[in-house]
Structure formats: structure tokens, C-alpha cells
N, C-alpha and C positions, 0 to 999 in steps of 0.2 A: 408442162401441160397439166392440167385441174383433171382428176381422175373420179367420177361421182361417188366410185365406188367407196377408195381412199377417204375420200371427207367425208362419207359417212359412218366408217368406222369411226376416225379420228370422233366425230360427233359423240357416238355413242359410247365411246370410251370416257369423255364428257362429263354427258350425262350423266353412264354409272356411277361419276362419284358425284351427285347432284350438282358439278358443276352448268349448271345455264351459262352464267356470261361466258364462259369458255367454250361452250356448245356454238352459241351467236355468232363468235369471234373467228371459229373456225367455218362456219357455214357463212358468213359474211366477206370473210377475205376472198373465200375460193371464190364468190359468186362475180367481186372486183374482177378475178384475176382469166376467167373461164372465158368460153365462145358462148354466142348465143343459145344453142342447142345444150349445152350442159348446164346454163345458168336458170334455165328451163327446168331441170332435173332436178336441180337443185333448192327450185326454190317451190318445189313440193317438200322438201325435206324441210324446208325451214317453218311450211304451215303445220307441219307434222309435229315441229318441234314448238310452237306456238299453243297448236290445239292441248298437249300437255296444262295449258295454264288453264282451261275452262272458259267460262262464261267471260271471265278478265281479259281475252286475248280473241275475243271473235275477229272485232276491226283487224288486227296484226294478220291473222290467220286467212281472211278476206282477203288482205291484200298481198299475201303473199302469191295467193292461188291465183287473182286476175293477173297478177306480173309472170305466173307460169303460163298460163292459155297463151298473153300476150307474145311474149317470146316464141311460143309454139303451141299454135292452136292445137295440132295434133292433140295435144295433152288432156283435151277436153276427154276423149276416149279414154285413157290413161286408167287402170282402175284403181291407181294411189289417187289420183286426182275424181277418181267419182267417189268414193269412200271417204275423202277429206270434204267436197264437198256436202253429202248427204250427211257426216256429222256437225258440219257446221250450219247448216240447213237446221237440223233437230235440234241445236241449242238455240237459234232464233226462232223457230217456230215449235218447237213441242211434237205433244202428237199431231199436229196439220204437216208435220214435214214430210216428203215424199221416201218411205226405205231404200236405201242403197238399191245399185241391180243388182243383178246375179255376178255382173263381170268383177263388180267389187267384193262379192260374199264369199265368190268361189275362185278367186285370184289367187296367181300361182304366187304373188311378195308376198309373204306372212304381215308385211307390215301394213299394207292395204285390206286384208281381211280384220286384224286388230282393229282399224279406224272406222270399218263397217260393220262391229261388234259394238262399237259406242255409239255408234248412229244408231239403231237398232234398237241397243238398251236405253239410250235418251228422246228415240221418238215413243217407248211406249209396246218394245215389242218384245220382250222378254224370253218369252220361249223361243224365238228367233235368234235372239240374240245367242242364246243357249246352244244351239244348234251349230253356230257357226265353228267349221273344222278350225282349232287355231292351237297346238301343242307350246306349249311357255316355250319348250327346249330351241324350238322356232325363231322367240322374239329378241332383241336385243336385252341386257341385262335391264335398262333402266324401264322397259316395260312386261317385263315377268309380272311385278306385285301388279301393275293396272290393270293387267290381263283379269288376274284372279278379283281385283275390285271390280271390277263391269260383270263377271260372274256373278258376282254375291250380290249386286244391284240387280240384278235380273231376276236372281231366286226370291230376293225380297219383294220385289214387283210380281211374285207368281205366290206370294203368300209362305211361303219355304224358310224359317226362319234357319232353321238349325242348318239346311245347307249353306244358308247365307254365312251363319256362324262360321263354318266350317272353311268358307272359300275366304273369308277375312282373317283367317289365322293363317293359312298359305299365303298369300298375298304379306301378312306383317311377316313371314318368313324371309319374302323373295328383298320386302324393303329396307331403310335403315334411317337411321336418324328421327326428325318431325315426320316422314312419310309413315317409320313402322309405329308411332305413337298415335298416329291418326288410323289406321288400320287395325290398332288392338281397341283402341277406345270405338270406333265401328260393332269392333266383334263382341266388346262391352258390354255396348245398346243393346244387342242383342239377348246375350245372356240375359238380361235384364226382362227384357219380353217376355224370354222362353221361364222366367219366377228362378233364375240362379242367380240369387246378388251374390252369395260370397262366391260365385267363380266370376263375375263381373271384378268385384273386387280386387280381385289378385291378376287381373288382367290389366285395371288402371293403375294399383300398382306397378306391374311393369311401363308401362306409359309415361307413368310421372317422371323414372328415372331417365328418359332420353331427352326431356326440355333440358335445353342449355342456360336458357334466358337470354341468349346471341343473337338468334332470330327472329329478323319483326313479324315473321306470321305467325308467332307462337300464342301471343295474342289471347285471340280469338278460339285457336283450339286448345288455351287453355282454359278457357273459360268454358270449355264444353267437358272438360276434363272434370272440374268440379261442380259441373251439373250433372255429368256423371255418378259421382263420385256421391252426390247428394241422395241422388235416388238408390245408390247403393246400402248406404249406409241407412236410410228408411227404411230400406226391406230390410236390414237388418236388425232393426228394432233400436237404432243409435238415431232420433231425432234431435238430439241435441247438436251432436256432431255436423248431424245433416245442414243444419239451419247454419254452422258455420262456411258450409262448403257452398251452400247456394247463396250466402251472400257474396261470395267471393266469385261465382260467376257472375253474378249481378255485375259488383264492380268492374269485372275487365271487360263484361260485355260494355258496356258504359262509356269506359276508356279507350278502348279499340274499336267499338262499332256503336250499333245501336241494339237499345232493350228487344229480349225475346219472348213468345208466347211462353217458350216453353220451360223457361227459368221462374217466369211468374208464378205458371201454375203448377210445379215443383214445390216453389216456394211458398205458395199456398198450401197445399200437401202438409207441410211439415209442420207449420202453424198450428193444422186440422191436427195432427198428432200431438202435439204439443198443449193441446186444449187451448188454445186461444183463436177458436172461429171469428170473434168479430175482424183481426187481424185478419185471419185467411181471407178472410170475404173480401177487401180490399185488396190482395192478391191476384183473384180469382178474375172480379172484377179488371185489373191492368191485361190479365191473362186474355180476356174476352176482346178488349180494346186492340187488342194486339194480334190476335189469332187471325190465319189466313180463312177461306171459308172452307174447308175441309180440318179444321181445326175446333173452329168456333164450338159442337157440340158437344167436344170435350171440356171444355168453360163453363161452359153452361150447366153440364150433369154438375160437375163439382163444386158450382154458385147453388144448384138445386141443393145439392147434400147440404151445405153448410147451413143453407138457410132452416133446411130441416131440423139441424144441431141446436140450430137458436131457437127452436119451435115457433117457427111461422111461415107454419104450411102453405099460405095464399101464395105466399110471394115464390115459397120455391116451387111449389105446383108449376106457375106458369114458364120459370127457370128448364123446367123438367120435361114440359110438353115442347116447349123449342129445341130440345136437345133432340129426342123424338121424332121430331118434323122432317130428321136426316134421315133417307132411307140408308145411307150407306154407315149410318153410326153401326159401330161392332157392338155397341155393350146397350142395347135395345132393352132387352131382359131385365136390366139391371134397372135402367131408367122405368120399366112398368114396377116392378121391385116398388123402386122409391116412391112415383105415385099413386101406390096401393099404400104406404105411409103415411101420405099426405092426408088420402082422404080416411084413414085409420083415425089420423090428429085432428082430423073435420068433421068426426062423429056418423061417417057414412061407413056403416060396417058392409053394407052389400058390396057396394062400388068398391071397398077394400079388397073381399074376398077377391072378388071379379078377376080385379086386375092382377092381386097375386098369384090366385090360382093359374092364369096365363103367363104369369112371371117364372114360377115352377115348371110349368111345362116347354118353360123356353131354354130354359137350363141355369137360371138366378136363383140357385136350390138357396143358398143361403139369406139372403134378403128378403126372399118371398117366406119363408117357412120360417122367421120372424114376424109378420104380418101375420101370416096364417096363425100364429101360439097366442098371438096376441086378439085376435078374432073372434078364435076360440074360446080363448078365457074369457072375453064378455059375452060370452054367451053360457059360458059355465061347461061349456063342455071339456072336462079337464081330463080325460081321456087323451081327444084329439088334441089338446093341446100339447099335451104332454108326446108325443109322437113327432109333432113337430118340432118342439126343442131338441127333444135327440135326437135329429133329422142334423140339425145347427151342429151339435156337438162332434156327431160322425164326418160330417162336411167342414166346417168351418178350420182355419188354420188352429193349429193349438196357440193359447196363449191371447189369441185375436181378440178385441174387443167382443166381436159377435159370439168367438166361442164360448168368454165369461158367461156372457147376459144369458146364455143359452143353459149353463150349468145352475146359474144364479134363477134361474125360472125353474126350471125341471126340479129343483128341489122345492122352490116353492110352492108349483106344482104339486108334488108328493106328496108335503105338509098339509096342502088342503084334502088331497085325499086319504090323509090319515095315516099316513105312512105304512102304508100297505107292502113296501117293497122297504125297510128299512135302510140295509147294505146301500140298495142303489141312491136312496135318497143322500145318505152318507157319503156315499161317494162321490154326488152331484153336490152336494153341501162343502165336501174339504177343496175338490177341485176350483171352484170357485171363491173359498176364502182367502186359499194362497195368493190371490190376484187381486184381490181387493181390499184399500186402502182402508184404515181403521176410520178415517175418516168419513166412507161413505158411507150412505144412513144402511146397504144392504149389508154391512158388518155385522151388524147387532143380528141381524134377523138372521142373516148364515150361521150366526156363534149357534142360536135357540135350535135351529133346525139339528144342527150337526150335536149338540146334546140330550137332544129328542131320541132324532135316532140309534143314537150310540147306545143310550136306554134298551130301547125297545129292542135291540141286537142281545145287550146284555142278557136280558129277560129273557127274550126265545132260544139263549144259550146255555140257560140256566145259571150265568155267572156276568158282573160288569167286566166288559174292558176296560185297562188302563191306557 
């Protein structure tokens, strides 16, 4: 006699060691071999173990649940069968999907609460899904990490990056194999948001060493690995590096799927670092073509930027004001920033101010307070200008393009005002030699400045420095 209880251990013993066809094998013989009533039981367990696949296994997961009702309508109450349907609801329908009930949220199987913990966080309810009582010690082993994944998609969905972080390092704990490599490079992205690449870093490190190259769904999350890997290595000032890692997502996404937004405009990124914008701009471009619409204004700001590099304001103006037109774009500030540049490069100094002053007070300190030095200076007020370069300098990353320009002005700055403050201009003058190429024409004029000053320190010391 078929025991529900028995086979579904037997299953989850399975599972735990990712065996699937073995999982199938045993929920499929018992279901041959049962009564009506237990085959019923059993073939919630089988949707159970279906819904595990995602969006790839709706139909399966479907028809598992009509072949339970049918065998025993009772089941429709059932609250594994209201929880299995309300997540399969919310992966067909999104948020229009109806929440689980209560019977399912507050269900005494733990494993009916976990199934309306992913309905919940797949129709869009996050702090709900939060809510729901559901201790891992509870769940079977192979669903301890998904516990902790539907956590960290829920915190993500409430804006929570670092708890998200947090719940995808439990979860690569609870997992092993492709699952824990897909949960650190999760926790990756993450890092990556919160401005940690090198702990990003050493997290896809650990990642990389669980690809076997055995597995066909390696794939694809390998290709995410080094698009990963690519914006890691950007943020960490390796674009050379970078540019090899994101072609190589390019290629498996290619070979395994199809092109993504977000490899484009990655890939564009690194170009832009690299000094070669006309390239990016073709990137950027693919990026645009490809972006879903909650995507598209991030295409767009970084089509605007380039086109700005190449100076022609017209075209990225209007690149800029579509990025804009989203109210829900994050980086708002940054986009008024940039068309307060445009029209800087359009000779409208008012409309400049305008727009950066509202760029500053929106929290784009460093982009706008560019604009603003640069405003200033044609208008000669090298007071204010100079206020705002140091503004760049105190703000801006060290090293940063914007931090040079900002050292590289403040001392030219100074030299127009006679070098009133010698030290400082000195020390705006060395800060930015170190970082710029002999090649650029502001070499020659850092060298003057920085032997001016050195002077004029000399003299009020009553002795030269060597």
C-alpha cells in the first residue's frame, strides 16, 4: 500500500541531492501504483515539485493540480492546493493575480505556507510575502535556500538592498552546486548596487569554482557570471579586463539564448571607459533596441552621456529629455545634471544654471557642481567657481575622471586669481598631474602652475623647496 507520507520523504530525499528524475520516478510509480484518494495527494506533491522549475513548468504544474481536483474535488479547499494554485496564478498573471487566502498563508503544512510565500512575492506583495510565518528548520532540505531566495526577492521588491544581500548569502549557504553559484552571483548584483565590487568580486569568485561545464543550464548563468564579473571589474578601475568578460557574456548569451539589454549596455560602459564613445554609442544603441520599458531610460541617459563625450549636445539633449519623461527613473538628478551640460555646450548659460542648480538640490552634487564651475567661470566669477570645484573634489570618487577635472580647474582657478592661496593651488596642481597623461595639452599648464606655486611658497618661506 502507497503511503503519501513515505513518498514524500523518499521525494525529498531526491531532491536534496538535486536529483529531479529521481524525484519524478518516485512520485510517478507511487501514483501507478495508489487508490484514488492518495493519488489525489500525491499529485499536489508532484505540482509542488513542477513549480520548483518556474515559468518552464506552468503547463506541467497545471496539469498536475486539475488531475488532483479531479480525482478529489475536496482538494479544491486543500490549502497545499490553494497556495499551489495562487502561485501558479501569479506566474501567469503577475500582479492581476488574486493573493492566496488566509487558509493557505496560515496553513498548518509548512509546505503550503512556502508555496504561498512565492505567490505573494510573484504577484507583487512583498511585505506580505515577509510576513508569512515560515521557520527554514520547517521546510524540507531542497527548499531551505528558496525559502531564503523568495526572502531576498521580496526585500528587493521593498527597495532593501543589503537585506536582500544578506538573505542570498543564507540561501547560497542552505544550497550547493549551480543553485549555490546562482545565489552568490545574486548576492554579487547586489554588492554591486550597494558600490562593493571588490566584495562582489570575491563572491563570483567563489561562483566560478562550482561550474562543472556538465550541466546544460550552466549556460546561460554563465554568461551572467561574466557580465557580472565585467561590472566588477569596471568598478574596479580594470576596463580592459572588463571588456574581456563582457564579451564573453555576449558570446554564451548568443550560443545559449538570446542578446540582452543588459550585456549591451555593460558593454557600452566599458567602451565609455575605455575612450572609444563612437563604439559605445553602438552599444548603447543595441542596448535601447533591446531594453524592456522599465529599462529603456537607462539606454537612453547613457546614449545622452556619450553623445555629450562626442560634443553634440542636440542629439544628446533629446536622448536626455526621454530618459526624463520616466517618472520612475532613479537617477532624475543626474539626467537634469547632464542637460544643464548640454545647454552649457548651447551657449545658454541661464538655462545651464537653472537646470543645475535644481540638479544640486536634488542630490547630483557632482555633475551639477561641474556645470555650476563652469558657469561661473564665464562669467568670471572665480570665487564661486572655485567653491564649486572643491565641492567635485570633496564629493567626487578619488581618482575619478570628474575628480581630476575638478583638481585640474581649482588650480587653474587659483592661477587666475593669482595664487592667493599658493599650498592649495599646489596641491590642486600635483593632485592632478599625477593623473594626467603627458599627452594631454593640461600637462604643460599643471607643470606652470605647480612651478609657480612652488615659487611663491618658496618666497613666503623665505627659502625654495626641493
Amino acid at each position: 500500500m502507497i503511503d503519501v507520507v513515505t513518498t514524500w520523504q523518499q521525494t525529498c530525499t531526491a531532491l536534496a541531492g538535486d536529483d529531479y528524475d529521481a524525484a519524478f520516478v518516485v512520485l510517478e510509480a507511487a501514483m501507478r501504483e495508489a487508490n484514488k484518494s492518495v493519488r489525489a495527494r500525491l499529485a499536489l506533491y508532484l505540482a509542488s515539485v513542477h513549480a520548483l522549475y518556474g515559468d518552464a513548468a506552468t503547463t506541467e504544474a497545471g496539469a498536475a493540480l486539475r488531475e488532483a481536483r479531479t480525482l478529489d474535488p475536496a482538494l479544491r479547499e486543500d490549502p497545499l492546493y490553494l497556495a499551489l494554485s495562487a502561485e501558479l496564478d501569479a506566474r501567469l498573471r503577475g500582479p492581476d493575480a488574486a493573493p492566496p487566502p488566509p487558509a493557505a498563508v496560515n496553513a498548518a503544512e509548512p509546505l503550503a505556507r512556502f508555496h504561498a510565500q512565492a505567490a505573494l512575492a510573484l504577484a507583487g506583495h512583498p511585505q506580505e510575502a515577509l510576513e508569512v510565518h515560515l521557520p527554514a528548520s520547517e521546510l524540507p532540505s531542497h527548499l531551505k535556500w528558496r525559502l531564503r531566495s523568495w526572502q531576498a526577492d521580496a526585500e528587493e521588491q521593498l527597495g532593501h538592498p543589503l537585506e536582500a544581500a544578506n538573505l542570498y548569502a543564507e540561501a547560497a549557504h542552505h544550497a550547493q552546486g549551480l543553485n549555490r553559484a546562482v545565489m552568490l552571483q545574486e548576492q554579487a548584483a547586489l554588492r554591486l548596487q550597494l558600490g562593493q565590487p571588490a566584495e562582489a568580486a570575491q563572491l563570483l569568485e567563489q561562483a566560478r569554482g562550482l561550474y562543472t561545464g556538465q550541466d546544460p543550464e550552466e549556460g546561460l548563468n554563465l554568461a551572467t557570471w561574466n557580465y557580472l564579473h565585467a561590472q566588477a571589474l569596471l568598478n574596479l578601475g580594470k576596463p580592459e579586463d572588463a571588456q574581456a568578460a563582457i564579451r564573453e557574456a555576449d558570446r554564451l548569451e548568443r550560443l545559449h539564448g538570446d542578446p540582452s539589454y543588459g550585456v549591451a549596455l555593460v558593454w557600452g560602459q566599458v567602451m565609455t571607459h575605455l575612450g572609444q564613445t563612437e563604439e559605445a554609442l553602438g552599444h548603447f544603441e543595441r542596448a535601447l533596441t533591446l531594453a524592456g520599458e522599465g529599462d529603456k531610460p537607462y539606454a537612453q541617459h547613457e546614449l545622452g552621456v556619450a553623445l555629450l563625450d562626442l560634443d553634440r549636445p542636440v542629439e544628446a539633449r533629446e536622448r536626455l529629455e526621454a530618459a526624463l519623461s520616466d517618472p520612475e527613473y532613479p537617477y532624475a538628478p543626474e539626467v537634469l545634471a547632464d542637460l544643464a551640460e548640454c545647454d552649457y555646450r548651447l551657449g545658454r548659460l541661464q538655462e545651464a544654471q537653472t537646470s543645475a542648480e535644481q540638479a544640486l538640490a536634488q542630490g547630483a552634487v557632482v555633475p551639477a557642481s561641474l556645470v555650476l564651475g563652469s558657469v561661473a567661470l564665464d562669467y568670471y566669477h572665480l570665487d564661486e567657481a572655485l567653491e564649486h570645484y572643491e565641492r567635485v573634489v570633496r564629493e567626487a570618487a578619488p581618482q575619478s575622471r570628474d575628480w581630476i577635472t575638478a583638481h585640474q580647474m581649482a588650480a587653474d582657478v587659483m592661477a587666475q586669481q593669482g595664487f592667493r592661496d599658493p599650498a592649495a593651488a599646489y596641491a590642486h596642481a600635483q593632485q592632478a598631474l599625477e593623473h594626467t597623461p603627458e599627452s594631454d595639452d593640461w600637462h604643460g599648464t599643471l607643470q606652470d602652475h605647480l612651478k609657480k606655486a612652488e615659487g611663491l611658497m618658496g618666497a613666503n618661506s623665505g627659502r625654495m623647496l626641493n
